[in-house]
C-alpha positions in Angstrom: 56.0 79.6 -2.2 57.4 78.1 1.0 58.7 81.0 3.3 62.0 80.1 5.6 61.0 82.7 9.1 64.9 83.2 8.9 64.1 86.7 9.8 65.6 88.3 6.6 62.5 89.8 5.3 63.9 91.8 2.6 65.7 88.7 1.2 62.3 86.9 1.0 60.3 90.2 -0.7 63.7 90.1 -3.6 62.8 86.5 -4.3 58.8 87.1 -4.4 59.7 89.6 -6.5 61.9 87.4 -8.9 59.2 84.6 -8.7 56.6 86.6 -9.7 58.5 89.2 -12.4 57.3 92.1 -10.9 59.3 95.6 -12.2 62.6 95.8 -10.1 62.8 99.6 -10.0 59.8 99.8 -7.6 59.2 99.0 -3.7 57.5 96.0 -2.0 56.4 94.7 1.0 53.9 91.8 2.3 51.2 92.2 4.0 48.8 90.2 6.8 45.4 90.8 6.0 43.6 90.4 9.1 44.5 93.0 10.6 46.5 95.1 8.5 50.0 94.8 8.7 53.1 94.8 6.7 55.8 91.7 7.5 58.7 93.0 9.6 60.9 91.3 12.0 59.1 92.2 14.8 56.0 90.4 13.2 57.0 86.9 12.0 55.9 85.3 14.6 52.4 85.8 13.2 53.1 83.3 10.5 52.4 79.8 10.8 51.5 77.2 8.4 49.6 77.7 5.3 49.3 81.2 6.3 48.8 83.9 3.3 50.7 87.1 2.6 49.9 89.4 0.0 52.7 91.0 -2.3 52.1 94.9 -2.8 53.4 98.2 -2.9 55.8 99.4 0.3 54.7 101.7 3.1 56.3 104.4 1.4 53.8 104.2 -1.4 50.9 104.0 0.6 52.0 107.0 2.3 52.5 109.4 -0.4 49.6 109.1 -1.7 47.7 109.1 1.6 49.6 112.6 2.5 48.9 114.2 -1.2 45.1 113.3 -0.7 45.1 114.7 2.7 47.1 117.8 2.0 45.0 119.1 -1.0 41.7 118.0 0.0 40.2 119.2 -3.5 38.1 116.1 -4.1 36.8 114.3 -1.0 36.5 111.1 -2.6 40.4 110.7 -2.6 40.1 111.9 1.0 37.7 108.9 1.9 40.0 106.4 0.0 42.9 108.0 2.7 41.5 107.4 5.4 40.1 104.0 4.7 43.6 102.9 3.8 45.2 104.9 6.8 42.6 103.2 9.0 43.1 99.8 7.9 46.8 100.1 8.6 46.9 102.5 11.7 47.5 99.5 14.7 50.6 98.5 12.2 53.5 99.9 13.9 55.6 99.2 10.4 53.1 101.5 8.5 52.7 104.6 10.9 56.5 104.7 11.5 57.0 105.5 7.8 54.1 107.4 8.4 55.6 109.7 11.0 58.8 109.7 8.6 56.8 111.2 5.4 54.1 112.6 6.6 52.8 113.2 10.1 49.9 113.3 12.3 49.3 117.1 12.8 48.1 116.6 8.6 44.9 114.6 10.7 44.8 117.6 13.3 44.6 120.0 10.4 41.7 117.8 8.4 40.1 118.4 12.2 39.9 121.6 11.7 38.6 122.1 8.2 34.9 122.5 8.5 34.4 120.4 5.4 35.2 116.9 7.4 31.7 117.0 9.0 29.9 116.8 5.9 31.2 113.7 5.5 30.7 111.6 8.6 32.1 108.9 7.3 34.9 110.5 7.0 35.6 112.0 10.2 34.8 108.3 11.8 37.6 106.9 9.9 39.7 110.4 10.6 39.1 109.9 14.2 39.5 105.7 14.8 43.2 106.6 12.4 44.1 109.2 15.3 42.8 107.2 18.7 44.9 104.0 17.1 48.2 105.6 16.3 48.5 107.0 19.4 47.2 104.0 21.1 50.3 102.4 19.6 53.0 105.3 20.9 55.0 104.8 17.9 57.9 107.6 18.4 56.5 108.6 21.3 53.7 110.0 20.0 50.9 109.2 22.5 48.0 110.9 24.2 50.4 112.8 26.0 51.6 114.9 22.9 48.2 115.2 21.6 46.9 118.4 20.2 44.4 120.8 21.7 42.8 120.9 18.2 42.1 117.5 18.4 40.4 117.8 22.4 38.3 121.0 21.4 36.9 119.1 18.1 36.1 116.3 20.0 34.1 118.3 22.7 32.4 119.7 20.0 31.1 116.1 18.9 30.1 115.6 22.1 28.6 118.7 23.9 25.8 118.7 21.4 27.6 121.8 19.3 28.9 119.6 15.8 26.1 120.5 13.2 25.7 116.6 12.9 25.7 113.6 15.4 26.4 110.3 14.2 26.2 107.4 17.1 29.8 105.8 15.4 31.2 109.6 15.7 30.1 110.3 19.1 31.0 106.7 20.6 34.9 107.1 19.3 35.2 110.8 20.6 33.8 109.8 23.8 36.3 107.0 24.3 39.0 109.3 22.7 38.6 112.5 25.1 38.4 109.7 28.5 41.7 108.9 26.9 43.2 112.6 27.0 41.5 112.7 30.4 43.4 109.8 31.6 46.8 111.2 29.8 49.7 112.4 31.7 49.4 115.7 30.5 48.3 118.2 33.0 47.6 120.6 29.9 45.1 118.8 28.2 43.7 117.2 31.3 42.7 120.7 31.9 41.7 121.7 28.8 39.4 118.6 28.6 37.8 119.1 32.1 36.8 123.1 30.8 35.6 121.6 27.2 33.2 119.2 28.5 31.4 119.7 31.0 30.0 116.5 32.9 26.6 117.6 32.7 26.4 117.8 28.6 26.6 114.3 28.3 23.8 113.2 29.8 21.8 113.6 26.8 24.1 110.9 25.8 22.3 108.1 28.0 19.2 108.6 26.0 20.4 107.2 22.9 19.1 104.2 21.7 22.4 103.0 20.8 23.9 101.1 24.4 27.2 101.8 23.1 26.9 105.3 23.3 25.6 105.3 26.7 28.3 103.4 28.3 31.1 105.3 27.0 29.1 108.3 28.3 28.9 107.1 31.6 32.4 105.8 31.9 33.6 108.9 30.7 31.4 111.2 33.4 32.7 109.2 36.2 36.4 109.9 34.6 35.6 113.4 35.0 34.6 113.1 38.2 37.4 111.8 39.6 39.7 113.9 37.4 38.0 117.2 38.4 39.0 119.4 41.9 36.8 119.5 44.9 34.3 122.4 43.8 34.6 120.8 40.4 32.9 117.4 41.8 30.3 119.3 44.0 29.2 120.6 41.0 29.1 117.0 38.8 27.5 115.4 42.1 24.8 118.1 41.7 24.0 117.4 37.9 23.7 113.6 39.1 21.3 114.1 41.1 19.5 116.3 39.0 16.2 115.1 37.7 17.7 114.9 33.8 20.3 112.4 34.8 17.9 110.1 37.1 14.7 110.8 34.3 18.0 109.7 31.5 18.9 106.5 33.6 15.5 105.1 35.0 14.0 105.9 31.8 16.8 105.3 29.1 19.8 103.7 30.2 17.9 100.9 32.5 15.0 100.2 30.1 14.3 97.1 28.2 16.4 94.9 30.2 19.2 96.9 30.3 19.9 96.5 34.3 21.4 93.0 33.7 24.5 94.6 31.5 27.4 93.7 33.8 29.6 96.6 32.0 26.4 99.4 32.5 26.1 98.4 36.1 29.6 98.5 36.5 29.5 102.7 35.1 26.5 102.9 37.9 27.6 101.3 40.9 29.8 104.6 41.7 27.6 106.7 40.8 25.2 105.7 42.4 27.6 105.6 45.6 28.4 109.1 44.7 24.9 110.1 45.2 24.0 108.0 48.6 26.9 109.6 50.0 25.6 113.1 48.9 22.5 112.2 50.4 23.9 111.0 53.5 26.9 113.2 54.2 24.7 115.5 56.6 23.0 112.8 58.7 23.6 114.2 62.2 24.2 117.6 61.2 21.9 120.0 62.7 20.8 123.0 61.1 21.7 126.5 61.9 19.1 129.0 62.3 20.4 130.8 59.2 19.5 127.6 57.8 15.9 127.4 58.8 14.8 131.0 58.9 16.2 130.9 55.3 13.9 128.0 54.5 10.6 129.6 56.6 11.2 132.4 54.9 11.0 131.0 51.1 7.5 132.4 49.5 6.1 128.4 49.2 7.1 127.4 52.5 5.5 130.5 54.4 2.5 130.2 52.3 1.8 126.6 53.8 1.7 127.7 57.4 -1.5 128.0 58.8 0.0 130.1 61.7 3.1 131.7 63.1 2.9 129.5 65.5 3.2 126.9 62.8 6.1 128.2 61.6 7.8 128.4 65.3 7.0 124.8 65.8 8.5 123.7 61.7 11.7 125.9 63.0 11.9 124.4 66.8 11.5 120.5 65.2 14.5 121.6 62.4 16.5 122.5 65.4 16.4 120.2 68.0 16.4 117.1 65.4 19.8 115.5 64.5 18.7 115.4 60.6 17.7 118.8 61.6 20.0 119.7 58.3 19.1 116.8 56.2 15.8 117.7 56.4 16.3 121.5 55.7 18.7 120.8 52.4 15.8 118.3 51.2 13.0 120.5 51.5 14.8 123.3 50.2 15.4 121.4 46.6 12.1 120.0 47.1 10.6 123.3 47.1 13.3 124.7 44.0 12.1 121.5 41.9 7.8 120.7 42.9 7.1 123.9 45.1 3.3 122.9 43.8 3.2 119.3 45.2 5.1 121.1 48.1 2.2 123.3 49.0 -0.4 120.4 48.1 1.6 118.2 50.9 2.6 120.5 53.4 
């Protein structure tokens, strides 16, 4: 059937409906395929020649079944065939506005919550890319700024290594999701996020074998650096340079070729500034005697010296050098982390 992009789209679904003798009484609409989409307006342009629509039910349709599967719950099967269909439609702006007007999106904040979700990961994959995509969209101003603190304390619990089951598609779409509620406007849930998930939990993340996962991980610890306060980012510059995180990177993130992904170097470059700056912020510092007699004094340390004269002489070079502090901050981790190698060396 030749379509005239007039613009009166509910002129064209009366004739479709003529042409093809459907029943009157009921609703239709036409739908893109690729993705998902009912014809509006706002959408002709997508048309063009020889392209295909497909006659079916309206939105409204769609949606009240979607919302009677989701509300009762009592057979998960119905539940997956929800989803599925709300997925498929969720980056329609057509299709979650009558959404929003039937139904709305705390029902997907409530399926959060019910424990039952996480037996099927599938499931709560399709639950979660249905939620990140209708509020990518804004429809109604529902965006990441109205989000719900349900929805950031589940997704910590995918990703802090507390969910009773880890699938790699789960974990990549939370991670994205909570840098998302990190980046919000929403002083509230910016908060909430930064207490929820702690920097340091996700560097089990860059073990994965899945690259994916990794990335998103990384990107997301260097959102909550530079979201976090002052003592906040002491703290994350700490667990960088912690011997997990370089074991995860050299070891993990890095391996098999890995160092030539332009997007994983990207993540690294500032970290890795982070942690040369860390390293370097007390070059020309010199240390306090608090400072060395609290390193002399450390069990390891006083065990090496052949002497007390030996020690005198350790504390007069700390002193009088100008990475006299440098030096004391380095061998105090050295001796926290290897005080074995430490003795074997000194």
């Amino acid at each position: 059937m030749r379509f005239q992009n007039s613009g009166d789209v509910n002129e064209v679904i009366k004739h479709v409906v003529q042409e093809l003798k459907l029943p009157p009484s009921e609703s239709y609409g036409l739908i893109f395929e690729e993705p998902k989409a009912f014809l509006t307006p706002d959408n002709l342009d997508r048309i063009s020649h020889g392209f295909m629509l497909t006659v079916t039910a309206a939105p409204s349709h769609y949606v009240a079944r979607l919302h009677d599967a989701l509300l009762n719950r009592s057979d998960f099967k119905n539940v997956e065939w929800a989803l599925t269909t709300l997925e498929a439609f969720s980056l329609d702006p057509c299709f979650v506005a009558c959404f929003y007007s039937l139904s709305n999106i705390h029902l997907l904040y409530d399926l959060l919550a019910d424990d039952r979700l996480e037996g099927s990961q599938t499931c709560l994959n399709l639950c979660l890319r249905s939620i990140c995509s209708m509020l990518d969209l804004g429809v109604q101003d529902i965006g990441w700024n109205t989000a719900s603190t349900i929805l950031v304390i589940k997704l910590a619990t995918l990703v802090t290594g507390r969910a009773k089951r880890e699938d790699s598609n789960v974990v990549l779409i939370a991670l994205r999701m909570i840098e998302n509620l990190l980046n919000s406007d929403n002083a509230t849930i910016r908060l909430l996020v930064l207490e929820e998930v702690p920097a340091q939990t996700l560097i089990r993340h860059l073990e994965k074998s899945d690259e994916r996962v990794a990335l998103a991980a990384l990107s997301l610890m260097n959102a909550l650096h530079e979201k976090s306060d002052a003592p906040a980012r002491e703290q994350i510059i700490k667990h960088f340079a912690s011997m997990p995180f370089r074991t995860a990177v050299s070891g993990s993130v890095l391996r098999e070729g890995r160092g030539r992904n332009a997007a994983l170097l990207c993540q690294l470059v500032p970290l890795q500034r982070l942690l040369i700056n860390e390293s370097t912020k007390f070059l020309g510092v010199p240390a306090t005697e608090s400072d060395v007699d609290a390193l002399l004094a450390r069990e390891v340390v006083h065990a090496s010296a052949s002497s007390e004269e030996q020690l005198k002489s350790w504390a007069d070079q700390l002193l009088t050098s100008p990475l006299g502090k440098l030096a004391v901050d380095t061998f105090a981790n050295y001796a926290d982390h290897h005080a074995e190698d430490l003795r074997i060396e000194v």
